[in-house]
C-alpha positions as CSV (number, residue, x, y, z in Angstrom):
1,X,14.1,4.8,2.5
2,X,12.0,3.8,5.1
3,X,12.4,-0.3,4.6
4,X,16.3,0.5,5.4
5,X,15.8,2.0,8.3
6,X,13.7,-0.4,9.7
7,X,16.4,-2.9,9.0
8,X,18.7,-0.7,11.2
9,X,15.8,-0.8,13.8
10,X,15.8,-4.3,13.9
11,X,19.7,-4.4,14.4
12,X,20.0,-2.3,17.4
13,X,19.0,-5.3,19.5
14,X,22.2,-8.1,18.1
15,X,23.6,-9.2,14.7
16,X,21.6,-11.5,12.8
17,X,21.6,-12.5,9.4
18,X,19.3,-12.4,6.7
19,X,16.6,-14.9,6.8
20,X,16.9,-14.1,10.9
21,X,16.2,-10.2,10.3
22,X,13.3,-11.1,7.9
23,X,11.3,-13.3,10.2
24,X,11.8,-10.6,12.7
25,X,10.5,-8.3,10.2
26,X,7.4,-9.8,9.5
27,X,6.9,-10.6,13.3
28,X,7.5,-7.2,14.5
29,X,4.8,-5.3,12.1
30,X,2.3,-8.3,11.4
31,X,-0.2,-9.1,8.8
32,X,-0.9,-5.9,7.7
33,X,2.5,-4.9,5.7
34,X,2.7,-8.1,4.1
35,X,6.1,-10.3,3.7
36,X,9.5,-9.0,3.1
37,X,11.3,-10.3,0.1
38,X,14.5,-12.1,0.8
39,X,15.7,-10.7,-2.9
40,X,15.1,-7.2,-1.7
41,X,16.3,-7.8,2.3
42,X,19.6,-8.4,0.6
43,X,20.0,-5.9,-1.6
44,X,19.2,-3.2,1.3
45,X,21.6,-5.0,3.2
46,X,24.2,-4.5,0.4
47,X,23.5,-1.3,0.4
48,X,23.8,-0.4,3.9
49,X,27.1,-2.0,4.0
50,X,28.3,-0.3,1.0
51,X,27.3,3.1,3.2
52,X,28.6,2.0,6.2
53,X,25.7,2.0,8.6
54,X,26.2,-2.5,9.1
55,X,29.2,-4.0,8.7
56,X,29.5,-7.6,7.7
57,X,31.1,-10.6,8.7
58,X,31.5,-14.2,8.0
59,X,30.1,-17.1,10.2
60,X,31.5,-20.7,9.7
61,X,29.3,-23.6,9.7
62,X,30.2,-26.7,9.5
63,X,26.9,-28.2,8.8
64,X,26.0,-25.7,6.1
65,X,27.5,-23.2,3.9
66,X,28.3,-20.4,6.2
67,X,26.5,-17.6,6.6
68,X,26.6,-13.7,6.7
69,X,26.3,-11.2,9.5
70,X,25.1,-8.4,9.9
71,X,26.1,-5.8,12.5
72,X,25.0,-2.3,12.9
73,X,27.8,0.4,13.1
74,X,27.8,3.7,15.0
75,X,27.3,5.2,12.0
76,X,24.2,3.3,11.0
77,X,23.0,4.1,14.7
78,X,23.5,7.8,14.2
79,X,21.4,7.5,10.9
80,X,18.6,5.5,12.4
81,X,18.4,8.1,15.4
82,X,18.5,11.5,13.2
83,X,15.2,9.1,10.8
84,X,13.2,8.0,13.7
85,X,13.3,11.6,15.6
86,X,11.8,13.1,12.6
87,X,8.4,13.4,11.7
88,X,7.4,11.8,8.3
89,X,6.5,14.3,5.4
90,X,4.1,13.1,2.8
91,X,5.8,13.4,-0.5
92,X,4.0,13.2,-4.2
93,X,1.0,13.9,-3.4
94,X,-1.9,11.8,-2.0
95,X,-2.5,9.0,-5.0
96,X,-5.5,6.1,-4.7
97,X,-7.3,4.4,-7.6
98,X,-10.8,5.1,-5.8
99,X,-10.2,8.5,-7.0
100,X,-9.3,7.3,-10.4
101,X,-12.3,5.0,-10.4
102,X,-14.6,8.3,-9.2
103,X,-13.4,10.1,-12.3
104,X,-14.6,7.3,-14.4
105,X,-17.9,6.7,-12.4
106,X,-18.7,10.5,-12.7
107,X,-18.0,10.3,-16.5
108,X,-20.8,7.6,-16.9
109,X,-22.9,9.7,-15.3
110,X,-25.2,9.4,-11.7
111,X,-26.1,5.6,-11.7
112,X,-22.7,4.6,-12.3
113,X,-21.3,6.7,-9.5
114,X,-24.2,5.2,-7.4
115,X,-23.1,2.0,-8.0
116,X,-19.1,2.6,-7.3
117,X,-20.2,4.1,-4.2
118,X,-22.4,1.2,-2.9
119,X,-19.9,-1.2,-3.9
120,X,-17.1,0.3,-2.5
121,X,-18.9,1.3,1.2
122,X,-20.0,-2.7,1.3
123,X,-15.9,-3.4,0.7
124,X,-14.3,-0.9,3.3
125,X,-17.2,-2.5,5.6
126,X,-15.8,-5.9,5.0
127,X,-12.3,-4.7,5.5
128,X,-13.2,-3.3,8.9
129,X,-14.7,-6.9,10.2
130,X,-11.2,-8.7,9.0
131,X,-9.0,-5.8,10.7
132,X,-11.3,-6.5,13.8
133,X,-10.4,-9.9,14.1
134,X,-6.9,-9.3,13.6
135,X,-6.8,-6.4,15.5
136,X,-8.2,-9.4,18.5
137,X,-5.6,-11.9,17.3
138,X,-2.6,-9.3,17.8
139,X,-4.0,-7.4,21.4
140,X,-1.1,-8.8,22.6
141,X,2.2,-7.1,20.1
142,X,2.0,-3.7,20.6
143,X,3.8,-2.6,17.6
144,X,1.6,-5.1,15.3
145,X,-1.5,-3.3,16.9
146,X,-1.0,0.0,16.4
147,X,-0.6,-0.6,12.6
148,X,-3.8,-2.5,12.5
149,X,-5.5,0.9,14.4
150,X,-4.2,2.5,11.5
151,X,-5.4,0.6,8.9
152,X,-9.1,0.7,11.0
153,X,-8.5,4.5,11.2
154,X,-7.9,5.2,7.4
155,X,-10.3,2.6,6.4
156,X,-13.2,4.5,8.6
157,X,-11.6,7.8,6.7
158,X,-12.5,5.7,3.4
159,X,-15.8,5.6,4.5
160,X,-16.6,9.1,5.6
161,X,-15.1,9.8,2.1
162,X,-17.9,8.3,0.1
163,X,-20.3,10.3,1.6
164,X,-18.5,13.3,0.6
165,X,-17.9,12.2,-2.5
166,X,-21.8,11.3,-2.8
167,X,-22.6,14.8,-1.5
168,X,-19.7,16.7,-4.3
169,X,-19.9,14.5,-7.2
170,X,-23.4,13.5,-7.2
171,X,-24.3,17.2,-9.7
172,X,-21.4,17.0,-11.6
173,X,-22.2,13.1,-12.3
174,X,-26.2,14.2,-13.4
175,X,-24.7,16.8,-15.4
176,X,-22.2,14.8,-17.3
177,X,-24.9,11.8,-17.8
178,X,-27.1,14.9,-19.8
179,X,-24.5,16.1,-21.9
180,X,-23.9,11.9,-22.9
181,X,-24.3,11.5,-26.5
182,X,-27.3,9.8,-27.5
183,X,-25.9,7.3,-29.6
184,X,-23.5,4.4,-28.0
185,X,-20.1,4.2,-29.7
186,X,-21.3,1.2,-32.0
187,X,-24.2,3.1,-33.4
188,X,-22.4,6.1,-34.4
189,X,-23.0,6.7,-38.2
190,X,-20.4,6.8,-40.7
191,X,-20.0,9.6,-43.2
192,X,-23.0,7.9,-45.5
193,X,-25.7,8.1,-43.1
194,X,-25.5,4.4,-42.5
195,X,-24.4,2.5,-39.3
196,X,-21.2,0.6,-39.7
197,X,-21.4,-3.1,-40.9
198,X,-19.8,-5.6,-39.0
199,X,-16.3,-6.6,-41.2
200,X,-17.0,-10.1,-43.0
201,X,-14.7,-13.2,-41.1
């Protein structure tokens, strides 16, 4: 639950409540993640309270409705030290559309997986000039930088992988275009010989 721990992260410095803990959020790991919903901020926070890693407490305002606190415990220290000491399995299995959109591509034969190909290299190369820039605009947040290297790192990955899916896929797509049938689904025959009339409005 890595969004939990990252609240604990964010706690080890003071108490702060919610709204507090998601602007710090978003500040500490930048564009790149996106925004943190309040909705689901709170319901981790509910959550760690109900396993006693934050404790809460009540702050009176007299300006406002008062607010809630949140205040990581020893126990919610001990958890946060025994997750971020520990390297990060991959779980699942390794899931992206691209390889749902190769399957596809490969079906419709060679110019189609052309196509994909050249269309997706000209998008990971327009990712890589916005990551750039922000990786220019953030020099100066270490944490916010290191995410954006990653996101240049996997997206370069990306790219190396349409070569090899050029190279690999490129046979089977030519041999899977031969075997196509030679009629398109709308001028397959029906059982009288006769293509199939359009059905009157």
């Amino acid at each position: 639950m890595p969004l939990h721990h990252a609240v604990l992260a964010l706690l080890t410095r003071r108490p702060n409540h919610g709204y507090e803990l998601k602007a710090r959020f978003e500040e500490a790991v930048g564009p790149q993640w996106g925004g943190l919903n309040i909705g689901h901020l709170y319901q981790i926070l509910e959550r760690l309270v109900r396993d006693g890693f934050v404790s809460r407490s009540q702050v009176t305002q007299t300006d406002r409705p008062d607010k809630n606190l949140y205040t990581l415990t020893e126990a919610g220290e001990a958890e946060l030290r025994s997750w971020a000491t520990t390297a990060w399995v991959r779980v699942g299995g390794f899931r992206d559309e691209l390889f749902l959109k190769l399957l596809g591509a490969v079906a419709l034969g060679p110019q189609a997986l052309a196509t994909l190909i050249e269309s997706q290299r000209q998008t990971y190369l327009s990712e890589l000039a916005g990551l750039a820039q922000q990786r220019r605009a953030h020099a100066d947040e270490p944490l916010v930088a290191v995410l954006i290297d990653a996101a240049i790192a996997h997206t370069k990955a990306d790219l190396g992988l349409l070569d090899s899916a050029a190279q690999h896929l490129g046979p089977l797509a030519t041999a899977q275009g031969a075997q196509a049938p030679e009629h398109s689904p709308s001028q397959v025959r029906d059982d009288t010989g006769e293509a199939p009339r359009g059905r009157a409005g």
